[in-house]
C-alpha positions as CSV (number, residue, x, y, z in Angstrom):
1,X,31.5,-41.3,92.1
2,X,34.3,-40.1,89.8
3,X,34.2,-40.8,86.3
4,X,37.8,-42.1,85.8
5,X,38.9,-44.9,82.6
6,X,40.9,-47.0,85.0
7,X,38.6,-47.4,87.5
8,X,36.7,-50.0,84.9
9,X,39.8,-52.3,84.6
10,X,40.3,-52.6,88.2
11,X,36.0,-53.3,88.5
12,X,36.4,-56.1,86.0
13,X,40.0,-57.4,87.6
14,X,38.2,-58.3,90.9
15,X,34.9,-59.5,88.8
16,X,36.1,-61.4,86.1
17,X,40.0,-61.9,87.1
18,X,40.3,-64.8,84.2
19,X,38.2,-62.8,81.9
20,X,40.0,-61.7,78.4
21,X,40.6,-58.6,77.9
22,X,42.4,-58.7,74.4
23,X,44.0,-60.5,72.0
24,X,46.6,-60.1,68.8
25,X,47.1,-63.3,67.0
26,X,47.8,-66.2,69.7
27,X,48.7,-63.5,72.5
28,X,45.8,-63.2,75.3
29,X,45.8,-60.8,78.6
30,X,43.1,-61.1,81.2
31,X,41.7,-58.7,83.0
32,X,44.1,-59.7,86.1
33,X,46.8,-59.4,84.3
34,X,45.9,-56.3,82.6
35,X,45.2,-54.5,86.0
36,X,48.4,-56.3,87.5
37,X,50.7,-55.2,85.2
38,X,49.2,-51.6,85.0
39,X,50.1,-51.2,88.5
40,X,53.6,-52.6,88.5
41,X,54.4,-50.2,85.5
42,X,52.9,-47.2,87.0
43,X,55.2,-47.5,89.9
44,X,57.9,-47.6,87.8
45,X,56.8,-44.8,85.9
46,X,57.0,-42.7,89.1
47,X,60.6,-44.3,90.0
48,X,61.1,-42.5,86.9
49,X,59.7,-39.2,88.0
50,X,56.5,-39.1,85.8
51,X,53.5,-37.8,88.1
52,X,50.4,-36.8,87.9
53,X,49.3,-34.3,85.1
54,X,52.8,-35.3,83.1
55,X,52.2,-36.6,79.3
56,X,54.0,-39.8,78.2
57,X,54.4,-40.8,74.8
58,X,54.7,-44.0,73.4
59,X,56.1,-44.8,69.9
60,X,55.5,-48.1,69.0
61,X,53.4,-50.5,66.8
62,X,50.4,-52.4,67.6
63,X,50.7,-54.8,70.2
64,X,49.1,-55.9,74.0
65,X,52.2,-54.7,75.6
66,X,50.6,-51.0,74.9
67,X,47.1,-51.9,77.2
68,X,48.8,-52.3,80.5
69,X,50.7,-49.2,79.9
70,X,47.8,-47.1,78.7
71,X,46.1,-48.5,82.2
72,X,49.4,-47.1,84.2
73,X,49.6,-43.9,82.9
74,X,46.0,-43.0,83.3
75,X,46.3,-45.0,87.0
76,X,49.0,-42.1,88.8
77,X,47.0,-39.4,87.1
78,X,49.6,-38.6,83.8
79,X,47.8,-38.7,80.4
80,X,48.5,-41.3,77.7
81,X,49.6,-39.7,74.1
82,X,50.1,-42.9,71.7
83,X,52.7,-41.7,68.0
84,X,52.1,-43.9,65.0
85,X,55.3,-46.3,65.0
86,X,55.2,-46.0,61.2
87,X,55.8,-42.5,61.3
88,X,59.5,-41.8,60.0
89,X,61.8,-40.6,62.7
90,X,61.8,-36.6,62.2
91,X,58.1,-36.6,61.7
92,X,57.5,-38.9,64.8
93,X,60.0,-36.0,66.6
94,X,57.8,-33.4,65.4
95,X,54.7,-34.7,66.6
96,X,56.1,-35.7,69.5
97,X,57.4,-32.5,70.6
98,X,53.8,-31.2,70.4
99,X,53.1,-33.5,73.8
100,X,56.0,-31.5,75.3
101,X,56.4,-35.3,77.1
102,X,58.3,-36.0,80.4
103,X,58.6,-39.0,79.2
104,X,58.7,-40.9,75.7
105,X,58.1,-44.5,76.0
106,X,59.6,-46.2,72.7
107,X,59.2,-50.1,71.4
108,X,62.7,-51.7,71.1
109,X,63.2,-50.7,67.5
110,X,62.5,-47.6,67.9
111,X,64.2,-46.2,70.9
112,X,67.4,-44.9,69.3
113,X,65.4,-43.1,66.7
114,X,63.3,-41.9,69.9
115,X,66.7,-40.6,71.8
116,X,67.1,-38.1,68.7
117,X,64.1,-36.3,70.2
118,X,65.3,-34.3,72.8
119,X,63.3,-35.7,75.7
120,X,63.8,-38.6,78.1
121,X,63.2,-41.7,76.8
122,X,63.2,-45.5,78.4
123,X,63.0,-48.7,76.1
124,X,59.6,-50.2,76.6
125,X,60.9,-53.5,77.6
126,X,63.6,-51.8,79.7
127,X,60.3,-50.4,81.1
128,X,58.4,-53.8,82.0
129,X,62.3,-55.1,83.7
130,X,62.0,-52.1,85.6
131,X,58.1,-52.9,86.1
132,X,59.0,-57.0,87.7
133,X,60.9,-55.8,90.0
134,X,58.4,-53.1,91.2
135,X,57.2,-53.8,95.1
136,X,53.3,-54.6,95.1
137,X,50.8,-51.8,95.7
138,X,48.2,-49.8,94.0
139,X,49.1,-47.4,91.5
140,X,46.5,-45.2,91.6
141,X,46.8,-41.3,92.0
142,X,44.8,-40.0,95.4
143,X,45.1,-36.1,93.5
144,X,43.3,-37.7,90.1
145,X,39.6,-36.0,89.3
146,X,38.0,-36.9,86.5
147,X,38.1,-33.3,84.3
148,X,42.0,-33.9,85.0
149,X,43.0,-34.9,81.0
150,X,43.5,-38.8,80.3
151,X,45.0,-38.8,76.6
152,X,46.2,-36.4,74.2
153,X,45.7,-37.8,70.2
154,X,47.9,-36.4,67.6
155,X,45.6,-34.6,65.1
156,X,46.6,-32.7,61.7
157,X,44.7,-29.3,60.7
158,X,44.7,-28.1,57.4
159,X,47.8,-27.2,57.6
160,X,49.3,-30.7,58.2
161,X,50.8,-29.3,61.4
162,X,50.4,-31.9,64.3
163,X,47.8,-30.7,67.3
164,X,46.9,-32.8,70.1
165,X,43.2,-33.3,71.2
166,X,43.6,-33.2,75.1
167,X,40.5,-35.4,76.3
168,X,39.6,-35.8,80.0
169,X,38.8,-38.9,82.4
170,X,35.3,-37.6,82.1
171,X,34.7,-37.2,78.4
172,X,36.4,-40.3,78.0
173,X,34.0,-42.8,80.4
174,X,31.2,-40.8,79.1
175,X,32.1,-41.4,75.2
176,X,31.8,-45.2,76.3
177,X,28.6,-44.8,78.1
178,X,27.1,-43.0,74.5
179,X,27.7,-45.3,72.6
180,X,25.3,-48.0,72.5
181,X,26.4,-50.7,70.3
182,X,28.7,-52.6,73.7
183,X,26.7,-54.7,74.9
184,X,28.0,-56.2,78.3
185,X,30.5,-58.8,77.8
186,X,31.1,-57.8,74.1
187,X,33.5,-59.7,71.9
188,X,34.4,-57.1,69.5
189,X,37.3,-57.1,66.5
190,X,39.3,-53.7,66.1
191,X,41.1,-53.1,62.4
192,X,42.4,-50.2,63.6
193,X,46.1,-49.3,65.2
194,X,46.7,-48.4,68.5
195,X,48.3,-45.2,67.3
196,X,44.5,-44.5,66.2
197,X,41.7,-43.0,69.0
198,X,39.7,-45.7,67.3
199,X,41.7,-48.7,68.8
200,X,41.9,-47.3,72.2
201,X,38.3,-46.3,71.9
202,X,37.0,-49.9,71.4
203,X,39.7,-50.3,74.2
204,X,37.5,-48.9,76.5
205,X,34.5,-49.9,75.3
206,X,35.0,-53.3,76.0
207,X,36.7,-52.4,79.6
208,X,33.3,-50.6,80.2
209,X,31.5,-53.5,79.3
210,X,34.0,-55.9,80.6
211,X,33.8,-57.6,77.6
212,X,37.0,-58.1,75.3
213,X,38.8,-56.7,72.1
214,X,40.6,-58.6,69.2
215,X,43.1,-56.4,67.4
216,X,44.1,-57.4,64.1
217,X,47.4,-55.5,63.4
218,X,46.4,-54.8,59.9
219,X,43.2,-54.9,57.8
220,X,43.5,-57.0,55.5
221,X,40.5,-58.8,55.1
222,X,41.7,-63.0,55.5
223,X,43.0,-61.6,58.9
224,X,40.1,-59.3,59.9
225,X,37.7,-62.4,59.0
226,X,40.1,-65.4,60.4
227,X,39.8,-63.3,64.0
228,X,36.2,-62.8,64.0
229,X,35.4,-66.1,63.2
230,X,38.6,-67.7,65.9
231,X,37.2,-65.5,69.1
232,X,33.2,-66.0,67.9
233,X,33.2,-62.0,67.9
234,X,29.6,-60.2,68.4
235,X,30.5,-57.1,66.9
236,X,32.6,-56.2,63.6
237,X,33.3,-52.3,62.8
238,X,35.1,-51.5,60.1
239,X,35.1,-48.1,57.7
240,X,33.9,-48.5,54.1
241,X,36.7,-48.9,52.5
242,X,37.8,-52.2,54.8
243,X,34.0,-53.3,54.2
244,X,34.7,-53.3,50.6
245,X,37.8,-55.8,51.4
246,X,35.9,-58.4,52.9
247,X,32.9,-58.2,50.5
248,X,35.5,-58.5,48.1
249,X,37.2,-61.6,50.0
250,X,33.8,-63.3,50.6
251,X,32.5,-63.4,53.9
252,X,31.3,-67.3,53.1
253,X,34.7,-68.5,53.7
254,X,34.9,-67.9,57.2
255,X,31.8,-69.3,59.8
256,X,30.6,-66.3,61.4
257,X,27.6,-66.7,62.8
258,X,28.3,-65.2,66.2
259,X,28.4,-61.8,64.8
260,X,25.3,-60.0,65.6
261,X,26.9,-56.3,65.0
262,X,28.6,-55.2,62.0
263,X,28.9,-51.7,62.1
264,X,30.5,-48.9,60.0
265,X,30.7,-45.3,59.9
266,X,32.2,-42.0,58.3
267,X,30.8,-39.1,57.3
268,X,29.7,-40.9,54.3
269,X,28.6,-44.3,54.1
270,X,27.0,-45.5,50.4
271,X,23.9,-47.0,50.5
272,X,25.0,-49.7,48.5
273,X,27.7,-50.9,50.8
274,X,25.6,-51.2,53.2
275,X,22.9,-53.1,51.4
276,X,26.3,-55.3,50.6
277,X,27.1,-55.9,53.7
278,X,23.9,-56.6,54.8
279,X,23.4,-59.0,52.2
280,X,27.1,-60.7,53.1
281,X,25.4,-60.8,56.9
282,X,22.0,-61.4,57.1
283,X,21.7,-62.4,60.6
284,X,23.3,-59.2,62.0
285,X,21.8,-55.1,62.9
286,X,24.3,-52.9,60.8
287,X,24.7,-48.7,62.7
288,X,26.5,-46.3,61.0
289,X,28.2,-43.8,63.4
290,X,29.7,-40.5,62.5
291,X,32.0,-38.4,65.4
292,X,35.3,-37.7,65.5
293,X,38.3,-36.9,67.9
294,X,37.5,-34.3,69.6
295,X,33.4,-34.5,69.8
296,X,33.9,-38.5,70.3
297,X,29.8,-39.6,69.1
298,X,28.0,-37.1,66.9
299,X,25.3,-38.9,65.3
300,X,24.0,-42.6,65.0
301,X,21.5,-44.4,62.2
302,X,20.1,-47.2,63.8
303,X,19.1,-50.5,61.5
304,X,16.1,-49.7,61.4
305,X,16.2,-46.3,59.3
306,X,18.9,-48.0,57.0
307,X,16.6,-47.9,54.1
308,X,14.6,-45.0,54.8
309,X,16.9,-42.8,55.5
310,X,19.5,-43.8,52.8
311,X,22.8,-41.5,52.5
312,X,22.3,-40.1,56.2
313,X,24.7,-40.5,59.3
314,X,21.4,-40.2,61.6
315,X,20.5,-38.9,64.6
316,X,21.8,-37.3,67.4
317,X,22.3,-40.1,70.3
318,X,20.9,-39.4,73.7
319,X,23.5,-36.7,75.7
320,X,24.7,-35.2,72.2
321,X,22.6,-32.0,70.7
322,X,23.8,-31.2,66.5
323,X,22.7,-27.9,65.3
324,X,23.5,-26.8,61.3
325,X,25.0,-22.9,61.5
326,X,23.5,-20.3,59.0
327,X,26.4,-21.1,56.3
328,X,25.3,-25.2,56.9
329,X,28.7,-26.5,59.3
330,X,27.4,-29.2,61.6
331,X,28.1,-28.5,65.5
332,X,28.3,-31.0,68.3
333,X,27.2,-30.4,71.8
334,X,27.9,-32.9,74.4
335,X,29.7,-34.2,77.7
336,X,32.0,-35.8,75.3
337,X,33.6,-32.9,73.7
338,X,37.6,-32.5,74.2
339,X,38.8,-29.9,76.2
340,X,40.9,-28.1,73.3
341,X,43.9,-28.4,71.6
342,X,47.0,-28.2,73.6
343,X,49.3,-25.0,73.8
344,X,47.1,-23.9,71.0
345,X,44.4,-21.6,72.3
346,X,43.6,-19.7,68.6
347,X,42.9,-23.5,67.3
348,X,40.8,-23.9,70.6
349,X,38.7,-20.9,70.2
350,X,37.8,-21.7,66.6
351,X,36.6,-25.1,67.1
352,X,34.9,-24.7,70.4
353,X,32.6,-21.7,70.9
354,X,29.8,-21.5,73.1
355,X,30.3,-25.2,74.2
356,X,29.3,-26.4,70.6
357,X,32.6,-28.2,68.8
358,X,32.5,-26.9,65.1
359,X,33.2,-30.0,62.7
360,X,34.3,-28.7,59.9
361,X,31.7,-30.2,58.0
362,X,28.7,-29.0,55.7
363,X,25.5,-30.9,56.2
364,X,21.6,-30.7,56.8
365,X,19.3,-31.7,59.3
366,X,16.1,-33.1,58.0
367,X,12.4,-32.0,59.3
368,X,13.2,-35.5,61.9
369,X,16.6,-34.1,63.0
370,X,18.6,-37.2,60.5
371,X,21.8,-35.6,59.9
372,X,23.6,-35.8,55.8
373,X,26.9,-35.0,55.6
374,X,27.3,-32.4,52.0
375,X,31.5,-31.7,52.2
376,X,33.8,-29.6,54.1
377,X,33.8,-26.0,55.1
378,X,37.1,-26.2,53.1
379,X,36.3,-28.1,50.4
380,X,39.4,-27.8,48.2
381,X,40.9,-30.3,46.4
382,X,45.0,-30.7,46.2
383,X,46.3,-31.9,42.9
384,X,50.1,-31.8,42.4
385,X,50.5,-29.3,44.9
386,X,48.2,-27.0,43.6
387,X,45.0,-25.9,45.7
388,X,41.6,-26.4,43.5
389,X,38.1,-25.3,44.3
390,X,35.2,-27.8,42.9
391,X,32.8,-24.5,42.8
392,X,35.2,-22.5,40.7
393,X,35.2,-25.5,37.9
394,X,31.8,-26.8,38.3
395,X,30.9,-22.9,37.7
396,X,32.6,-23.6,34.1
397,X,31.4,-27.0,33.3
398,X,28.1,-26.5,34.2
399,X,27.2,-24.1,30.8
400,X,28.5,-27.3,28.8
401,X,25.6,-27.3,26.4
402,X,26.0,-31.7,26.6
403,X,25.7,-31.1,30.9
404,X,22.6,-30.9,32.7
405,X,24.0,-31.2,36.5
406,X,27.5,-31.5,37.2
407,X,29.4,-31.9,40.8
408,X,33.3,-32.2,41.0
409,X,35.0,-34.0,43.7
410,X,38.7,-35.3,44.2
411,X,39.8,-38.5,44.3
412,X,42.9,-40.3,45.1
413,X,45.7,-40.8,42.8
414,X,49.1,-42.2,43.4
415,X,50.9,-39.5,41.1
416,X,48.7,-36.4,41.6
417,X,47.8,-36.8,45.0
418,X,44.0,-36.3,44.4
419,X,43.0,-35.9,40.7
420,X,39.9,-33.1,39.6
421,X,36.7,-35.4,38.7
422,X,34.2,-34.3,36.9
423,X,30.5,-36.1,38.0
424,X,28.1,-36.1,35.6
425,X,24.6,-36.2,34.5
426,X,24.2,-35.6,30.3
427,X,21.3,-33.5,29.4
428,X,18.6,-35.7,27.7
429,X,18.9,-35.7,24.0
430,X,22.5,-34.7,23.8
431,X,25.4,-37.1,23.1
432,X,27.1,-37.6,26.2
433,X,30.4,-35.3,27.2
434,X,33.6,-36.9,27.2
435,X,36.7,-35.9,28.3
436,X,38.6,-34.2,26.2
437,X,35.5,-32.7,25.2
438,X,34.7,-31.3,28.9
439,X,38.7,-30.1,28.9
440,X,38.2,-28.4,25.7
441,X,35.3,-26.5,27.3
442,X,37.8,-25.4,30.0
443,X,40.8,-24.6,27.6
444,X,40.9,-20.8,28.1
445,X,38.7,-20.7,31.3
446,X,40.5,-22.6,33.8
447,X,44.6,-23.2,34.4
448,X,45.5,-26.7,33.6
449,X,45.4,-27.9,37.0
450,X,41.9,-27.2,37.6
451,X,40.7,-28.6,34.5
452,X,39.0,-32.3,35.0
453,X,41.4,-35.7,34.7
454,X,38.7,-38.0,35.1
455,X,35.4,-37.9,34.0
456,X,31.9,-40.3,35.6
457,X,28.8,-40.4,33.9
458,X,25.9,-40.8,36.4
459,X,22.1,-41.0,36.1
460,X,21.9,-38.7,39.4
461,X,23.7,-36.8,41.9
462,X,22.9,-38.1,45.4
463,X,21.0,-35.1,47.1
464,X,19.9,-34.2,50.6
465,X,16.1,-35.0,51.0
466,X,15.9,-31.7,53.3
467,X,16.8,-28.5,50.4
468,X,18.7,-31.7,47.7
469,X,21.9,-30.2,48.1
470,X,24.5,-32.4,46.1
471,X,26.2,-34.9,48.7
472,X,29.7,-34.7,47.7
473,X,31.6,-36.3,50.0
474,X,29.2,-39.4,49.8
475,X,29.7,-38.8,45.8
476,X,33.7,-39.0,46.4
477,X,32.9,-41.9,48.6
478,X,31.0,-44.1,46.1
479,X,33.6,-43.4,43.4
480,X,36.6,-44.2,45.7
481,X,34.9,-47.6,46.2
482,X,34.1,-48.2,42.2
């Protein structure tokens, strides 16, 4: 049987018709209307000449109007590329134009800004008018095979330049199927945008499991709580840095007691966050999940190895093989992986060789295969425009006769950008460095821009347990939080 994403929201139409689907604020859609409406507009979308193996784009904000056409387009066989609506209009053109789209699907405010484009381009509601008066009758594409491609997500290299991730039927159902936090009939809340893989990816989690999704439209944490507790979600996954929100709001205000699942993942979590948030919400398991758009699931730490293996982003889940190359990058091999980068077959070839997907990422696999995240192949931070490397200065502070270990990471500043940060550990029986003692030491050594504009004193650096290399992106991670 193929493996195709709209296949799920026609099984749970006919199973659970008055079933919801998803929710924003007071808005609800059920299943039946979710399948209903993703019919009607995919004939329209044909009346205006999209067929199978075309890309649409749609520009617009978060909203449920976006579900049934995300259905559609995947329904007569085209492939779904969401654009941020925040993104200013020449940017939005630029990423847009990536998608080489037969079609750009625009909310209402945005559709003049969308005609500036240079490809055709219908108002969404002008869409769903066209959608009414549509006759009855299935949608779906007799042609459509599940390696045909299902969405293209906008993506920015090193460069900034936009790419789009082209991601099949297949990988898609599959990437549900990995996961196993969905339980069926799961009630989950998404903080992310629709714009985001993210939101369509709990999307489909919860059409898998025929369970529902409650999208916030922001993150802000009286909203993210307020819908958890209204829709007596089950599952709550949110990245650190939203976490920190709601600790920071109190969870006590809100009665949450259905949650049993709150999850949260990047390639650096902090152990103390999660012994926050686990403290916040006793009565749930908390995961933390590392993958990323084009490998989908890479790793997984369970509850259970929460405190034993602190710092990690776990093991590989069943269907996904990581590997650590010579010079430490972590790889991903899977089912799941994307099938490249569209019209961009030099980007392709670097990131996909041999049928592993190389991350980007530095990291180690323990002697039990846990996976730690250490940085990024290119680790570099950018500081007023200028390009620094943390080796280069942590070569120069580390002969500071007050340091005994030293790790420099960036962090985020409104006016520089990111801002150098000198991490810290003073040699016993030595006064501690300071900053303009630590700049003093670079005077001479290092141009100004690479010299350190923030300085932490720590007891320790957080280390691998496999060779205790230094764990500087879960370093940066703490700090961002403090």
């Amino acid at each position: 049987m193929a493996l195709l994403v709209p296949t799920a929201v026609r099984r749970a139409a006919r199973t659970l018709p008055r079933a919801t689907a998803a929710t924003l604020g007071d808005e609800v859609l059920t299943y039946a209307e979710l399948d209903g409406r993703a019919d009607r507009l995919g004939l329209a979308l044909r009346a205006l000449g999209v067929g199978h193996g075309d890309r649409v784009v749609w520009w617009g904000d978060t909203g449920l109007a976006a579900l049934p056409l995300f259905v559609a387009v995947g329904r007569i066989g085209a492939v779904f590329a969401p654009l941020d609506g925040r993104l200013p209009g020449d940017r939005a053109g630029e990423t847009a134009a990536v998608a080489r789209p037969r079609l750009v699907v625009a909310d209402p405010a945005l559709a003049d800004a969308a005609r500036t484009f240079g490809h055709p381009v219908v108002d969404r509601l002008d869409l769903e008018r066209r959608s009414d008066a549509s006759p009855a009758g299935s949608a779906d594409e007799p042609a459509l095979v599940e390696t045909d491609p299902h969405t293209l997500f906008f993506t920015s290299g090193s460069t900034g330049a936009p790419k789009g991730v082209v991601v099949s039927h297949r990988a898609n159902v599959l990437r549900n199927q990995v996961n196993p936090a969905v339980e069926p009939g799961a009630s989950t809340v998404c903080t992310f945008p629709l714009s985001h893989m993210a939101g369509w990816s709990m999307a489909m989690h919860a059409f898998h499991a025929r369970g529902s999704v409650h999208y916030t439209g922001t993150a802000d944490a009286a909203t993210v709580l307020a819908t958890a507790e209204r829709h007596r979600a089950s599952r709550l996954y949110c990245i650190p840095a939203v976490w920190r929100r709601l600790l920071d709001h109190g969870t006590h205000h809100h009665d949450l007691r259905s949650l049993r699942q709150a999850d949260t993942g990047t390639s650096a979590t902090p152990p103390e966050l999660v012994a926050a948030i686990r403290a916040a919400l006793p009565d749930t398991v908390t995961r933390i999940y590392y993958g990323s758009t084009e490998a989908g699931p890479g790793a997984l730490l369970p509850h259970v190895d929460l405190d034993r293996k602190p710092g990690s982003v776990g093991i590989a889940p069943p269907g996904v093989d990581l590997r650590i190359t010579d010079d430490g990058e972590v790889c991903v091999r899977s089912d799941c992986l994307m099938d490249g980068y569209l019209d961009q077959p030099d980007a392709t070839a670097a990131a996909l060789r041999d049928g592993w997907y190389h991350t980007g990422d530095l990291g180690e696999l323990d002697d039990e295969g846990y996976l730690s995240i250490t940085g990024r192949r290119r680790d570099v931070i950018r500081t007023g425009g200028e390009t620094v490397a943390p080796v280069a200065v942590e070569a120069v502070l580390a002969d500071h006769p007050d340091v005994a270990e030293v790790a420099v990471v960036g962090l985020p500043d409104v006016d520089w950008g990111e801002v150098v940060c000198a991490v810290v550990v003073a040699r016993p029986g030595r006064p501690a460095p300071t900053l303009a003692t630590l700049r003093s030491h670079c005077a001479g050594r290092l141009p100004a821009p690479m010299q350190p504009r923030r300085l932490e004193l720590v007891a320790a650096l957080p280390r691998t347990a496999a060779t205790g290399q230094v764990q500087r992106t879960l370093l940066a991670e703490r700090l961002a939080g403090a």
